[in-house]
N, C-alpha and C positions, 0 to 999 in steps of 0.2 A: 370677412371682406378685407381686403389689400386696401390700406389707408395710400393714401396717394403724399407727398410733399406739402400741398399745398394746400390739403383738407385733412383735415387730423379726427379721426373717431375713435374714441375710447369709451367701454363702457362700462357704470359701475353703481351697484347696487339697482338693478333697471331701470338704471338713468341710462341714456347716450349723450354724451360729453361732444360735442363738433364744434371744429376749431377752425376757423381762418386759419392758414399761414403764409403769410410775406408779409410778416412784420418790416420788412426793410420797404417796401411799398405800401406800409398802414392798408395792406392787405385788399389792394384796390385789384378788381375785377379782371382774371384773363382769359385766355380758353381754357386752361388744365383746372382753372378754379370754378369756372362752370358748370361745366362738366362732371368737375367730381361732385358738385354740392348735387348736382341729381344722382348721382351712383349713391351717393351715401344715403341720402332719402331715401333711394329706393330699397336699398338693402335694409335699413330701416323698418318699413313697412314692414318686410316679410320675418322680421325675428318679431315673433310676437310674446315674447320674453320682454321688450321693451316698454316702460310705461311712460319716458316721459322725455324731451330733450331737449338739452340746455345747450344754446347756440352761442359762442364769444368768438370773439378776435383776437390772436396771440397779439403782440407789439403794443405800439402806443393809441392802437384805432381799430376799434372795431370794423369799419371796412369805410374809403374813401370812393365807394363809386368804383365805376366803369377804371379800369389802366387806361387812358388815350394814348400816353405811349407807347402802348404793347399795342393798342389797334393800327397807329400810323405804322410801326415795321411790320406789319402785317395784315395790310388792307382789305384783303379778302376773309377777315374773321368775322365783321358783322354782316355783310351778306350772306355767310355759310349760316350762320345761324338766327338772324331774325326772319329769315324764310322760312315756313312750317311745313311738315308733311301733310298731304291731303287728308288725312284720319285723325288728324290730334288738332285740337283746342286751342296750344299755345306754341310759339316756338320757343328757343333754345334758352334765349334770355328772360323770356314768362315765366319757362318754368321752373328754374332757377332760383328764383322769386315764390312764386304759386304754391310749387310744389310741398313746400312745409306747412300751409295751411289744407292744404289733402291730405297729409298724413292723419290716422288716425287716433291720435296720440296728441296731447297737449307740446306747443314747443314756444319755450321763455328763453325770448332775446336778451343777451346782456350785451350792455350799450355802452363804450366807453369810448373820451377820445373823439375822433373824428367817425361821422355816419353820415355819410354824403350821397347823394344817387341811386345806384342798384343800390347799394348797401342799407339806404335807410327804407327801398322797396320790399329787399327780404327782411327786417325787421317787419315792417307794415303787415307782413305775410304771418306771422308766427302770432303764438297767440294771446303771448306776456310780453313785455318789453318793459322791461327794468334798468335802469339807465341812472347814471351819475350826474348828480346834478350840472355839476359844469361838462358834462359832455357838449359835444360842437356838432348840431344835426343841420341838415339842408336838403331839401327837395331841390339838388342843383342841376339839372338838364337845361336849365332855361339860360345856364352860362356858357352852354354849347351849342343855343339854337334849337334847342330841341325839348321834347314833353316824358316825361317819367310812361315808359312804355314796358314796364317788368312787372306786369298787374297792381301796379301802382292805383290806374280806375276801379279798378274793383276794390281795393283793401282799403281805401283813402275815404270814399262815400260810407261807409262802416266806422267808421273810428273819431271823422269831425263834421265839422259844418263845412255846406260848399263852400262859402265865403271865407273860410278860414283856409280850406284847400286852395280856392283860386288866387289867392291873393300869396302865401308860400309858393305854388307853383309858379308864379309870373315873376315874381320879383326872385325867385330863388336864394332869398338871403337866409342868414344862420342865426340859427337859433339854439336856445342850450337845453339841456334835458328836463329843466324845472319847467322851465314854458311849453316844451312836448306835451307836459305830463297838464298842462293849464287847457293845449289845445285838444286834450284826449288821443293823442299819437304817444303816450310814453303812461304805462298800467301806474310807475310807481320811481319813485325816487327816491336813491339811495345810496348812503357813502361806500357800502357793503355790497355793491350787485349780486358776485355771486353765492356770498352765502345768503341773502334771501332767497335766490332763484334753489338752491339745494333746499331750506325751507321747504319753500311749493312744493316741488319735485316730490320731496318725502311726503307729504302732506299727499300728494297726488296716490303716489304709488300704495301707498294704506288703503284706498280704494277700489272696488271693482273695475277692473280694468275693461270690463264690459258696459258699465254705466258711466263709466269717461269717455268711453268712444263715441256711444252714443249721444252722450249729453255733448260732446264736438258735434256731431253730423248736427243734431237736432236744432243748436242755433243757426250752424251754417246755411240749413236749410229753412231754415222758418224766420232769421233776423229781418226786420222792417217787409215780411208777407202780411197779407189778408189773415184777417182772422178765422176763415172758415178752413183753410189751409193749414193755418199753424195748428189748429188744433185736430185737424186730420195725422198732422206727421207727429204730433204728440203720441196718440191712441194707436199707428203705426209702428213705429218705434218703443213705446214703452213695451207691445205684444209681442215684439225680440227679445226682452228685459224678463219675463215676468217667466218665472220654475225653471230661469237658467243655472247652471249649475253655479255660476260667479254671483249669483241672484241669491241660492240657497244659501252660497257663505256668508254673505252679507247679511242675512238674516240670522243666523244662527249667532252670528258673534257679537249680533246689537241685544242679541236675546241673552244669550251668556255672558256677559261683561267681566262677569270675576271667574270666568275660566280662561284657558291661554287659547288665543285665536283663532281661527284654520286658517290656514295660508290661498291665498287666490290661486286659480288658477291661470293660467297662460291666455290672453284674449282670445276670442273667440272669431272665427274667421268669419265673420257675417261681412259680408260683399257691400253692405247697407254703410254701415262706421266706416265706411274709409274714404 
């Protein structure tokens, strides 16, 4: 993939590394940065060499929201894009957002700085969020007259209480990453983001990359369901899992401890995990 300016992806040791860049605008929302966060997602998905991504913000902020300056010299950007095609689920700014909790692949936000609006929606999206204690976060759309609309409803009823949600979102005021992490909107806090988040990543990556996909799909789809359902997509999913070949290795190498590993193989394209 042709990394763009203003989305930087590097990949290394199958990690994928994706980076904001407009550090000179604490890396706030415009169309090229849109845009490409779906190109890179998607390109993403299909290297399935990938087992884990770690999402930061180059400059002083991980991302300040929506640019309103870049929408006023260019008025017809959010009409282009919060309109959706008749065949898809979200428009341009959803999925933006969305789109890294579809991947299937674990992806830990590093949170530094300012996370303000879209920016604290595509955190809310991903599936760690590790964050500096004094980072400066805000559910701020309510300073513009408007409601966090980047599948912010969807990610928000998962993560806190409504009344913790309704009352952030009305009042839109800021908050720092220690109290994210009090309201259950931040996994962890820490002076080190990203070397925890490489941690995880390695931690991850040791694993079958078939039993990570699914162990994502399987909460996605079964968190706060009926019990007679969760344990339907359990027994569903585990019968994807079971004398798969990333199956047999993980079995062999828990059985062999004191000999040297077998290496995973590349995830497995089940249509199910993703």
């Amino acid at each position: 993939m042709k990394t763009t300016e203003k989305v930087q992806l590097e990949i290394r040791d199958n990690v994928a590394y994706v980076s904001l860049n407009r550090p000179d605008k604490h890396n706030g929302l415009d169309e090229d940065m849109l845009t490409s966060l779906i190109r890179t997602a998607r390109f993403i998905r299909k290297d399935r060499s990938i087992r884990c991504v770690i999402l930061q913000g180059n400059g002083p902020s991980f991302c300040a929201g929506l640019d309103f300056g870049y929408v006023a010299k260019h008025p017809f950007m959010v009409p282009k894009y919060f309109s959706k095609l008749p065949w898809s689920k979200a428009n341009t700014f959803q999925r933006a957002a969305h789109i890294w909790r579809e991947l299937p692949i674990p992806v830990i936000a590093i949170v530094h700085g300012n996370c303000f609006g879209g920016g604290m929606q595509i955190i809310l999206a991903c599936d760690y969020r590790i964050a500096e204690p004094t980072a400066t976060l805000s559910i701020l759309e309510m300073k513009w007259g408007l409601i966090p609309d980047m599948s912010g409803m969807v990610t928000l009823s998962r993560l806190t209480r409504v009344d913790i949600a309704q009352e952030l979102t009305m009042t839109g005021r800021f908050f720092s990453g220690q109290e994210g992490a009090e309201y259950g909107l931040i996994s962890k806090v820490s002076e080190t983001p990203l070397a925890e988040a490489e941690e995880l990543a390695r931690v991850i990556c040791e694993k079958s990359p078939d039993a990570i996909a699914a162990t994502k799909f399987l909460f996605k789809k079964t968190w706060k369901k009926d019990t007679r359902m969760a344990l339907l997509w359990e027994r569903l999913t585990q019968l994807r899992l079971f004398a798969s070949k990333n199956q047999r290795i993980a079995m062999y190498n828990s059985l062999n401890k004191e000999k040297d590993p077998k290496p995973f193989k590349t995830r497995a394209c089940f249509n199910w995990f993703s």
